[in-house]
C-alpha positions as CSV (number, residue, x, y, z in Angstrom):
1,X,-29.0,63.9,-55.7
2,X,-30.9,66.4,-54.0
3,X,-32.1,66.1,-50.5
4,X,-35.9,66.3,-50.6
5,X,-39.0,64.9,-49.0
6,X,-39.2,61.8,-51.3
7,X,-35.8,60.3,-49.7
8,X,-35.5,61.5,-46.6
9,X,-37.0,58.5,-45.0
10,X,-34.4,56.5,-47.1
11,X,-31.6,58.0,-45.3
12,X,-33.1,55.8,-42.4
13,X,-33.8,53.1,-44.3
14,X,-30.5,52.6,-45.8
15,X,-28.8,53.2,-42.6
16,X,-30.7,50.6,-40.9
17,X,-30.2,48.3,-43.7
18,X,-26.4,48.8,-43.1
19,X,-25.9,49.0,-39.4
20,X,-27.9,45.2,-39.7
21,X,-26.2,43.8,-42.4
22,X,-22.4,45.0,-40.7
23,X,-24.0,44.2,-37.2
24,X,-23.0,47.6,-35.9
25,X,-24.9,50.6,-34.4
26,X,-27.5,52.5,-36.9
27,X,-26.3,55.4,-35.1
28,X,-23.1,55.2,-35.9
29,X,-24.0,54.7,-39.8
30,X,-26.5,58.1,-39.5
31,X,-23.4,59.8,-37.9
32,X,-21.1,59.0,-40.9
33,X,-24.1,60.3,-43.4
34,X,-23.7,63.2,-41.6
35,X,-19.7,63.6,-42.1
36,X,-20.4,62.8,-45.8
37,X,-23.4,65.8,-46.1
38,X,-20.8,67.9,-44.5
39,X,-18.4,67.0,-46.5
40,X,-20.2,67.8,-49.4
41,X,-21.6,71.2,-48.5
42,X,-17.9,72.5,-47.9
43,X,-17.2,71.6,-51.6
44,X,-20.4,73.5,-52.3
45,X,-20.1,76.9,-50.4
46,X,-16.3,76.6,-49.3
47,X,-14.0,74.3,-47.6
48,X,-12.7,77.1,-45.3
49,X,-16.4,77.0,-43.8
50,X,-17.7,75.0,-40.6
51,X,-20.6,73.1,-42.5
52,X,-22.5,70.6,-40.0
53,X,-25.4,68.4,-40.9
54,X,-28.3,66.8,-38.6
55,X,-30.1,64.2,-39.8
56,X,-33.8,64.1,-37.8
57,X,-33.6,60.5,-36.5
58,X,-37.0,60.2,-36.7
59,X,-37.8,62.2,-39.9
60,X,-34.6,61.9,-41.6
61,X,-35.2,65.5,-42.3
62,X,-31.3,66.4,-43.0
63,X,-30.9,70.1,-41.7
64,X,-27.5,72.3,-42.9
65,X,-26.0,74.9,-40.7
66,X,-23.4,77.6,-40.8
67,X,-21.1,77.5,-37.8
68,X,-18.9,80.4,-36.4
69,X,-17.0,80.5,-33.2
70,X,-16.7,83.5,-30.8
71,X,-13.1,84.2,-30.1
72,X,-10.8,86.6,-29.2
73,X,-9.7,89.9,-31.4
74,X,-6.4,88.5,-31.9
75,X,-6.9,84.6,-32.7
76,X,-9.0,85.2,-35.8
77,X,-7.3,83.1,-37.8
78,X,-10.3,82.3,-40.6
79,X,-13.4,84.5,-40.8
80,X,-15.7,82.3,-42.4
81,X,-15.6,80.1,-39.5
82,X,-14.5,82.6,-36.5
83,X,-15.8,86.1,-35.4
84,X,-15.3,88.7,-32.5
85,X,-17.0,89.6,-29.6
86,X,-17.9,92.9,-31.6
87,X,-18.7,90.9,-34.8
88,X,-20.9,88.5,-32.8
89,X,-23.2,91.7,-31.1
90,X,-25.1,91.5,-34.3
91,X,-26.2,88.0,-34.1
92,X,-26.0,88.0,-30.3
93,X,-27.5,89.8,-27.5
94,X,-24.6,88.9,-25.2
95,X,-22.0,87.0,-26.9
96,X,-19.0,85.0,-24.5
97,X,-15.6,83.4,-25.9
98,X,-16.2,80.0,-27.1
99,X,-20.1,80.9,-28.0
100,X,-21.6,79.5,-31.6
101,X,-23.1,81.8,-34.4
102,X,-25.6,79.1,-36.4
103,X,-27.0,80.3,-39.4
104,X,-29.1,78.0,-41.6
105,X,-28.0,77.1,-45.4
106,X,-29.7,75.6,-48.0
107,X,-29.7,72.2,-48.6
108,X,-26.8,71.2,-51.4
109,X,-27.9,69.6,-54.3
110,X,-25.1,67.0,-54.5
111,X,-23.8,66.1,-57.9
112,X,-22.4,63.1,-59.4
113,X,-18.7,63.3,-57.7
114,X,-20.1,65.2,-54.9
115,X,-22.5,62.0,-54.1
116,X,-19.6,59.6,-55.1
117,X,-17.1,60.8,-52.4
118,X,-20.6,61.1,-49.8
119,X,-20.5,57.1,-50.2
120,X,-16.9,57.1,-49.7
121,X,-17.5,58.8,-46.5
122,X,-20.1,56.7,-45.3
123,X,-18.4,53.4,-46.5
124,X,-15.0,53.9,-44.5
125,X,-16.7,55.2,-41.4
126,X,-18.7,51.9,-41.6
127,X,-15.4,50.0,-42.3
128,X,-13.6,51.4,-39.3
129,X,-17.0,50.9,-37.1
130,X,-16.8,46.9,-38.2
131,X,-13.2,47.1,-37.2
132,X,-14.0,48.2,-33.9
133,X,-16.4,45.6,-33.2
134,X,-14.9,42.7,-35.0
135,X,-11.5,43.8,-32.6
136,X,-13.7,44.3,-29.4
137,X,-15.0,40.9,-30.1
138,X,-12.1,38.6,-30.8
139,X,-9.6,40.6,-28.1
140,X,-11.2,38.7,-25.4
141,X,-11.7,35.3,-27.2
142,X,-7.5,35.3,-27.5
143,X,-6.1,32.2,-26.0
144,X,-8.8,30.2,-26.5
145,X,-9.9,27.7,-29.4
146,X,-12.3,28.8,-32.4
147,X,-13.9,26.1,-35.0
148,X,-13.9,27.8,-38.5
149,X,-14.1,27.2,-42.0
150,X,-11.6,27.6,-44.7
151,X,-11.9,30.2,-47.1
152,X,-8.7,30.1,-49.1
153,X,-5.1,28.9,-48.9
154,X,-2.1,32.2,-49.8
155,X,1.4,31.2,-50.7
156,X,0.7,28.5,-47.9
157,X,-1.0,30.6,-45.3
158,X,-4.6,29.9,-44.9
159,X,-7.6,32.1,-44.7
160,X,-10.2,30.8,-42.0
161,X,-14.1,32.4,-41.8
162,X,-14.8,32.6,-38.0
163,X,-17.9,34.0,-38.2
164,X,-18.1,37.9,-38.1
165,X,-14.9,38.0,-40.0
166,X,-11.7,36.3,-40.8
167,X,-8.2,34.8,-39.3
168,X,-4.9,33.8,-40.7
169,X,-3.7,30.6,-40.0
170,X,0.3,30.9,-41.2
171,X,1.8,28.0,-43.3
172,X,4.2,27.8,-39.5
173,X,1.4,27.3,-37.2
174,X,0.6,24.3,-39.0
175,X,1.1,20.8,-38.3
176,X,3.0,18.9,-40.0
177,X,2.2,18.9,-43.8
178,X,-1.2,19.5,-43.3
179,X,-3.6,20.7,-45.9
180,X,-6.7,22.1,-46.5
181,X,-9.1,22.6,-49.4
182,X,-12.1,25.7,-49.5
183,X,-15.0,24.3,-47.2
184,X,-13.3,22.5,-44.5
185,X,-14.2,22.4,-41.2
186,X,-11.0,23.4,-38.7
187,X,-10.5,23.9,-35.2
188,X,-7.8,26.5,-34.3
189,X,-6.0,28.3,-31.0
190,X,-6.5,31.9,-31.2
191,X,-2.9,33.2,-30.6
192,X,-3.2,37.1,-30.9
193,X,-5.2,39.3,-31.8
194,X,-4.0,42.6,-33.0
195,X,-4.8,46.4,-34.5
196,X,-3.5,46.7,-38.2
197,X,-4.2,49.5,-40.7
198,X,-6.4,47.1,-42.8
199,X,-8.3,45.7,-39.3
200,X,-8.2,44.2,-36.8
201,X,-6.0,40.7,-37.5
202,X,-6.7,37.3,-35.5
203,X,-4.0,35.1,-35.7
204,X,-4.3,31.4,-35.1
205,X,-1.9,28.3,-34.5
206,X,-2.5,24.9,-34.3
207,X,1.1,24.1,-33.2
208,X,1.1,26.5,-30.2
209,X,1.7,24.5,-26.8
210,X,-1.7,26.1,-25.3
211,X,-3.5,24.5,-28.4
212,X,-3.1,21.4,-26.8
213,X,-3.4,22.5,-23.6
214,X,-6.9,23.8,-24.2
215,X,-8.1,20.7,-25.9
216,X,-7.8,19.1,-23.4
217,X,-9.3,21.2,-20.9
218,X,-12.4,20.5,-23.4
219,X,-11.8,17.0,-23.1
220,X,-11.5,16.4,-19.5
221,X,-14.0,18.1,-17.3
222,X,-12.0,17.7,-13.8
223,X,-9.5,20.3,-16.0
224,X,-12.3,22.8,-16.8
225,X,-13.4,22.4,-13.0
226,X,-9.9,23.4,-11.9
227,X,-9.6,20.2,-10.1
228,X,-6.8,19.5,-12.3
229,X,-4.0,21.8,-13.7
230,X,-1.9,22.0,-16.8
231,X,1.4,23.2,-15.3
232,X,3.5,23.0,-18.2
233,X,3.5,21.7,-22.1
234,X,6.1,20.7,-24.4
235,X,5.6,20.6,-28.0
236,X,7.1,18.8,-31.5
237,X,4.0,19.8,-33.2
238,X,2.9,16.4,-35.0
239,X,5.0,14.1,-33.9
240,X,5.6,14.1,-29.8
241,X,4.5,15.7,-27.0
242,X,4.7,15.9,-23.2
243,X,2.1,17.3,-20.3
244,X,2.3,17.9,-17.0
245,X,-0.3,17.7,-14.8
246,X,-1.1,18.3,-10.9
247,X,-4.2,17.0,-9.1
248,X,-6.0,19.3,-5.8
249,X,-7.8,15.9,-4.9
250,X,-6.2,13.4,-3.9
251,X,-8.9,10.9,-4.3
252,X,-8.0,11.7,-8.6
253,X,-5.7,10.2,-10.3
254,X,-4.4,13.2,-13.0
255,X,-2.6,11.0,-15.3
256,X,-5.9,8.8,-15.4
257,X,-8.3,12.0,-15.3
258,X,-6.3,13.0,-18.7
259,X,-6.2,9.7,-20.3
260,X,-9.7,8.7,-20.1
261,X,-11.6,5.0,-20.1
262,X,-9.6,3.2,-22.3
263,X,-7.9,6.0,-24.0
264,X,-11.3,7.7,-24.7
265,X,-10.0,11.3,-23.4
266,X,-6.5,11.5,-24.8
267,X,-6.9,9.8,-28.3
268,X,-9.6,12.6,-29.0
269,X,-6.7,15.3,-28.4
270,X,-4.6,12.7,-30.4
271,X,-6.6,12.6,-33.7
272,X,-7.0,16.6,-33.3
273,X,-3.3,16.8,-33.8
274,X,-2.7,14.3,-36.6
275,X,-1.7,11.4,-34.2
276,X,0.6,13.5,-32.1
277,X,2.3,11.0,-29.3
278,X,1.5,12.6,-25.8
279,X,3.1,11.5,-22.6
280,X,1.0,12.7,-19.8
281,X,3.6,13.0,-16.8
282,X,2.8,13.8,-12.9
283,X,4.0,17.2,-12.3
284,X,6.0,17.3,-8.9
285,X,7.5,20.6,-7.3
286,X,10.8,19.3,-6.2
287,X,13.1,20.0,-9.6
288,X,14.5,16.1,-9.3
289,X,11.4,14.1,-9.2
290,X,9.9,16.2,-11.7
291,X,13.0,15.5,-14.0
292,X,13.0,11.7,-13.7
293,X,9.0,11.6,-14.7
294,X,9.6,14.5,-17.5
295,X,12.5,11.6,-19.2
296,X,10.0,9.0,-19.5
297,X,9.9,6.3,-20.6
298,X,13.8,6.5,-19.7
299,X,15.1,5.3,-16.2
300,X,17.2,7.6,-14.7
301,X,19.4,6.5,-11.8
302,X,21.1,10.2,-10.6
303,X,20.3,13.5,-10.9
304,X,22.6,16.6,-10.4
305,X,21.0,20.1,-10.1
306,X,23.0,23.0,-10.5
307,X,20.2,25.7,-9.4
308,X,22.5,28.9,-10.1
309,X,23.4,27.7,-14.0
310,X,19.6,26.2,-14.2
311,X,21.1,23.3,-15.7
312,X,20.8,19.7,-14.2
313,X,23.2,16.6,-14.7
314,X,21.5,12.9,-15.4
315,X,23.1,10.1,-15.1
316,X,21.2,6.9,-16.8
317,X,22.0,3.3,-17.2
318,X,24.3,2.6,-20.1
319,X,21.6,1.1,-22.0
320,X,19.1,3.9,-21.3
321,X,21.1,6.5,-23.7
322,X,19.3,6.3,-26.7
323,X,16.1,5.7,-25.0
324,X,16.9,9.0,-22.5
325,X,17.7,11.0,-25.6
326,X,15.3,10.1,-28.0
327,X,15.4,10.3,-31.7
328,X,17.1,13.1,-33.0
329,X,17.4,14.4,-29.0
330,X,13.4,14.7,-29.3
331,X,12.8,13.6,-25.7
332,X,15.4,15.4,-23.9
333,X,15.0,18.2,-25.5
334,X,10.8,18.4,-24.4
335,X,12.0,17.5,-21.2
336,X,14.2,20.7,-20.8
337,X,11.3,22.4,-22.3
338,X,8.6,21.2,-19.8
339,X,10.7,21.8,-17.0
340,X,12.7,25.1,-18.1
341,X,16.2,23.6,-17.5
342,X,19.3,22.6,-19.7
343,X,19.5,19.2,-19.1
344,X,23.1,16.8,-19.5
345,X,22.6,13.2,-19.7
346,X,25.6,10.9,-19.4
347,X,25.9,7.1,-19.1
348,X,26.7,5.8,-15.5
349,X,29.9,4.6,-17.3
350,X,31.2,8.3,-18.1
351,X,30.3,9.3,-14.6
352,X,32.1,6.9,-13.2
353,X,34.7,7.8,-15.8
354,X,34.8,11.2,-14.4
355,X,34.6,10.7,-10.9
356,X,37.8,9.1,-11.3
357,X,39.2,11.8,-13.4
358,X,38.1,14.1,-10.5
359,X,39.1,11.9,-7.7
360,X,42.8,11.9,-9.2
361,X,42.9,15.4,-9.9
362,X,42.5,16.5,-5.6
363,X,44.5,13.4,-4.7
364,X,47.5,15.0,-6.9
365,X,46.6,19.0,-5.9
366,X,47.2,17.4,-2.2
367,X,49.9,15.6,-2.6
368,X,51.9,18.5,-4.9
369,X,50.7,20.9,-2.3
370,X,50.8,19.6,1.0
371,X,54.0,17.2,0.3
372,X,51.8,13.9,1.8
373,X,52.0,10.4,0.1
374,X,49.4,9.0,-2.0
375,X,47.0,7.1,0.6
376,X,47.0,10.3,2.9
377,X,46.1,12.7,0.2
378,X,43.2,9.9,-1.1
379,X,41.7,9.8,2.5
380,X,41.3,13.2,2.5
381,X,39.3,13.3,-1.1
382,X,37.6,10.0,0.2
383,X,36.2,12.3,3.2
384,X,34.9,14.9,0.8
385,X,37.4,17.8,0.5
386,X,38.2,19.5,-2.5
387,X,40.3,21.8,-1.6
388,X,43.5,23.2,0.3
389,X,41.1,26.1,1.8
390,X,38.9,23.3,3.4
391,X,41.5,21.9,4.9
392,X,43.4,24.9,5.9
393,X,40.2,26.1,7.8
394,X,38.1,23.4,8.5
395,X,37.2,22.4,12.5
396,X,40.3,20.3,13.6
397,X,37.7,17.8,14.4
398,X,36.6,17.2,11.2
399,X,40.4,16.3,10.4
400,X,40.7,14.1,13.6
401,X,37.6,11.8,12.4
402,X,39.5,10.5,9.4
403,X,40.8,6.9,10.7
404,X,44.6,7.3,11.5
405,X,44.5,11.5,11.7
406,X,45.8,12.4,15.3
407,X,46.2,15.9,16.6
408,X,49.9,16.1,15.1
409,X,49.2,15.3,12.0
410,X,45.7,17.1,11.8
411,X,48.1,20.6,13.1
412,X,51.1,19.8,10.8
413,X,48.6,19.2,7.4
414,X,46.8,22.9,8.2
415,X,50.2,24.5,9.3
416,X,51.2,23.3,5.3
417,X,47.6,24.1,3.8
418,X,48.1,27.9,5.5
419,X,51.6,27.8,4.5
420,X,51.1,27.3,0.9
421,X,47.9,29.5,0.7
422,X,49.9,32.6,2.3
423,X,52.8,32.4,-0.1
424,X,50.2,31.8,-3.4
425,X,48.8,35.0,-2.1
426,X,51.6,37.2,-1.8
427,X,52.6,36.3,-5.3
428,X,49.3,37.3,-6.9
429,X,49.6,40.4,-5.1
430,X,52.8,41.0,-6.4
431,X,51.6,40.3,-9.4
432,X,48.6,42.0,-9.5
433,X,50.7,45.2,-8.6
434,X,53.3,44.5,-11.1
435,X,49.9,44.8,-13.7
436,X,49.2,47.9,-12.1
437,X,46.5,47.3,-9.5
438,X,46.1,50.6,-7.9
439,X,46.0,50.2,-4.2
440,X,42.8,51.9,-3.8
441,X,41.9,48.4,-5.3
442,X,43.6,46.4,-3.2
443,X,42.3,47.4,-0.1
444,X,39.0,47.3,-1.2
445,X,37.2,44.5,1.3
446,X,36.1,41.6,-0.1
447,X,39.0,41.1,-2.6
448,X,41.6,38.2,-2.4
449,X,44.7,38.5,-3.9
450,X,43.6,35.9,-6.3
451,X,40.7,37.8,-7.5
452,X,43.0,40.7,-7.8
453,X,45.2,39.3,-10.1
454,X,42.3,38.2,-12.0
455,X,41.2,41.2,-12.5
456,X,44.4,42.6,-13.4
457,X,44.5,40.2,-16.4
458,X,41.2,41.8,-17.7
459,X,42.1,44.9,-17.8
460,X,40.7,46.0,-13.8
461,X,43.2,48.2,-12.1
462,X,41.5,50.4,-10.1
463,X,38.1,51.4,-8.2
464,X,36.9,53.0,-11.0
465,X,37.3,50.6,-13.3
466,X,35.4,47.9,-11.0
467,X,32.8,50.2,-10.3
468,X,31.5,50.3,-13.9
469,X,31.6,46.1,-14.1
470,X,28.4,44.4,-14.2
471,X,27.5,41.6,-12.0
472,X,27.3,38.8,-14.7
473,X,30.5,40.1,-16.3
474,X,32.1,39.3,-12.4
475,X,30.0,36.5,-11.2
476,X,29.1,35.0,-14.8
477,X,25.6,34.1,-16.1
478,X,23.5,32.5,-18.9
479,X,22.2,34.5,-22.1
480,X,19.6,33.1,-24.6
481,X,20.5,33.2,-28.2
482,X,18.4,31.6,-30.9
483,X,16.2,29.6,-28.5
484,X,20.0,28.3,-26.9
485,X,21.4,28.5,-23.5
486,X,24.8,30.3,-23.4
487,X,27.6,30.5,-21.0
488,X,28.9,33.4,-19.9
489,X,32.3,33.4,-18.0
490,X,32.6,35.7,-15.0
491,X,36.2,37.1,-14.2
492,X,35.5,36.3,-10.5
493,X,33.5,33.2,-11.4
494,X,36.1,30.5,-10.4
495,X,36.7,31.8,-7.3
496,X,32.8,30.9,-6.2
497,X,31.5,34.6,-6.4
498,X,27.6,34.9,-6.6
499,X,25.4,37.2,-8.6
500,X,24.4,38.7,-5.4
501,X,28.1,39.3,-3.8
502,X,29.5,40.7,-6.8
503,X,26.4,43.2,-7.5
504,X,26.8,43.9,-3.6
505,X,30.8,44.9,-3.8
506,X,29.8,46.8,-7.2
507,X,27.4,48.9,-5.5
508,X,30.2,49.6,-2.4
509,X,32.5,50.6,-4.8
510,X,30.1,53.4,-6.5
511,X,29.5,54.7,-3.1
512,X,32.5,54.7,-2.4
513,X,32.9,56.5,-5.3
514,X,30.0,59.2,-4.9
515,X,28.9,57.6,-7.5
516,X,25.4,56.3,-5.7
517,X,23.7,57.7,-2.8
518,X,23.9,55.2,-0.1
519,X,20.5,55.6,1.4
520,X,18.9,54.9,-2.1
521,X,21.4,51.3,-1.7
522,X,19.7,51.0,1.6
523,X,16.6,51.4,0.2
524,X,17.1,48.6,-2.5
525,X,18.6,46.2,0.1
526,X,15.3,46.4,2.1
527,X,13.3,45.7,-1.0
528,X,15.8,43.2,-2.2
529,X,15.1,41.5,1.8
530,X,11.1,42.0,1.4
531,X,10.7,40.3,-2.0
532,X,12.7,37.8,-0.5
533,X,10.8,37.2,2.9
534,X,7.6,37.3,0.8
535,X,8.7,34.9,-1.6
């Protein structure tokens, strides 16, 4: 087509017509008629040419112009685009670098192909405008719930219209066995929303914990208010689920907030999520109480918390067991989840079980060690020592408050405890030499003989080599594999090392080295000691 009088005003038109349909800016529609004119004037008169197009916004008189840059003599690298200073004199009265020669062309008289790839033009630029604003749009509505309409259902994933667009709803971010035919109303999380060479893509779950957590913030207005708070959510999407909530007033009750007169509040969340059982549970900041509500409707009569590991010991009536664990470990298992913890539950049977396993285990370490009869060695486990170095340098007074314990026998059982301690430590350092310990090693502060021949037996012989340990691979830690919590044993672990002493006597031993400047060690000890104060 040619561009002539008759349809200039058309260009307008039709990009109006576009830019309202798409919902994006006419401007940027005229822009991309521009790129397409261009486009199709280089085919015309040469694609080594600088061809630019204006479209009169208020005419839609489309102008065609020449371009040629001013440069330098020696970066002429194509003349139909680029000139000299010299060259430009004739078009110029005082031509500088970077200055433009404009000459007009005439307008191209686009043919079939030529007007084809023009709507080609125009067509992707609007594509990647309605991208733009479809992604501008959603980004900000992430994390929050959208009602949509189904579209279509692909090899179980489901295609939802949300308005200006669409979003995927995958076969795993839905409940249960759920299904849904063309036309159906649904009412989705927004879980991510991301750039992708085919657009922008919204994501949606109806299984994600927030789901929940966000219908009921729509449910419960003292939520929205910020009254109440969600603090944590556990999810078996369809069949069970736990919430913890916290109220700023005390005169609100948050469990009763949530649940609503007579159920009202939490059996509209319920239907939403095919008849998903919720236990809303008080949240409580110290780890225990917290525990003992998260395991409801279980009684729990002990709790053991082993902060370091971030695991945590209960202890429940015998009878309690099933109901602690739930069916197929469903209810302990959103308890670790709402409260970020691995979580042991044993009978009050097996603990006792195992306090007596335990309680014979010192009483015969004392009475092999410190060569004392049976009653002597249980009095001392009865009074809460564990082990020959408590009693070897423990106060002598602690010693002389056990009934019977006089300053003689107080004096003879450390004199033993010391004994034996001394002469288990010279023959791990003779053994740890014997390995091949280097003594550089052995003097190092901090190390027992124990902990030497330790690290003897995994391979550590010398500075060097304990320099370039990690502090989990000393002190032990906890990895996360597949969603599970994992042990990992630390060569120093059994002798009570923390995270923090062993990556304190790493560092000491790269200064030592020259490995590390000690100033920048300095440096992270103070920040270490200010995150600290401020937490």
């Amino acid at each position: 087509m040619a561009i002539t009088s008759a349809n200039q005003l058309e260009l307008l038109q039709t990009a109006e017509a576009v830019a309202r349909e798409k919902m994006i800016d006419a401007e940027l529609v005229i822009q991309a008629m521009e790129d397409s004119l261009a486009r199709a004037a280089k085919s015309r008169y040469g694609a080594e040419m600088d061809i630019r197009v204006k479209i009169d916004r208020k005419t839609g008189r489309a102008s065609f112009a020449r371009i040629r840059t001013v440069v330098e003599d020696d970066a002429v690298e194509n003349h139909h685009a680029q000139l000299t200073v010299k060259q430009a004199k004739s078009y110029l009265a005082d031509p500088q670098l970077g200055d433009e020669v404009i000459d007009e062309v005439p307008p191209v008289d686009l043919g079939r192909i030529a007007a084809q790839s023009a709507k080609q033009v125009i067509l992707q630029k609007v594509r990647e405008a309605e991208r733009d604003r479809q992604y501008e749009e959603f980004r900000d509505r992430k994390g929050t719930i959208i009602n949509g309409q189904v579209k279509r259902e692909e090899y179980g994933n489901v295609i939802v219209d949300i308005g200006r667009g669409e979003a995927i709803l995958r076969r795993n971010e839905k409940i249960g066995r759920e299904a849904y035919r063309p036309g159906d109303r649904i009412r989705c999380y927004i879980k991510d929303v991301r750039r992708e060479p085919r657009g922008p893509q919204v994501f949606l779950s109806r299984t994600d914990p927030q789901f929940m957590a966000e219908l009921f913030k729509m449910e419960v207005p003292e939520i929205y208010d910020g009254i109440i708070e969600i603090k944590a959510v556990a999810r078996d999407p369809g069949s069970r689920a736990k919430i913890a909530v916290i109220s700023y007033d005390n005169s609100i009750d948050p469990v009763g907030a949530c649940v609503g007169m007579r159920g009202s509040r939490v059996q509209a969340v319920v239907n939403e999520l095919q008849g998903e059982k919720i236990d809303i549970i008080p949240w409580n900041g110290d780890q225990a109480t917290f525990l003992v509500n998260a395991l409801q409707p279980a009684e729990v009569s002990k709790v053991v918390i082993d902060e370091e590991g971030g695991k945590i010991e209960v202890v429940v009536p015998d009878e309690q067991l099933s109901l602690a664990i739930g069916r197929r470990g469903q209810n302990v298992r959103l308890a670790s989840q709402l409260t970020g913890l691995d979580i042991d539950i044993m009978t009050e049977s097996d603990e006792s079980t195992r306090r007596q396993a335990e309680f014979a285990e010192r009483t015969k370490l004392f009475m092999d060690t410190l060569d004392v009869d049976e009653m002597m060695a249980q009095l001392l486990v009865s009074e809460g020592f564990t082990n020959l170095e408590e009693v070897a340098y423990v106060e002598s007074d602690e010693l002389l408050s056990i009934d019977g314990f006089d300053e003689g026998t107080a004096g003879e059982l450390q004199a033993r405890a010391r004994d034996y301690l001394e002469e288990q430590a010279r023959k791990s350092l003779e053994a740890a030499r014997a390995m091949g310990v280097e003594e550089s090693l052995v003097n190092f502060e901090g190390l027992t003989p124990q902990m030497l021949e330790a690290l003897a037996h995994d391979g550590i012989k010398t500075l060097e080599d304990f320099a370039t340990c990690a502090d989990w691979e000393l002190a032990g830690g906890w990895t996360t594999e597949n969603g599970q919590r994992k042990k990992d044993e630390g060569v120093l672990e059994k002798f009570d090392v923390s995270l923090e002493e062993a990556q304190t006597m790493v560092m000491t031993a790269r200064v030592m080295l020259g490995w590390v400047d000690p100033t920048a060690m300095d440096a992270a000890d103070e920040g270490a000691a200010t995150e600290e104060a401020e937490a």
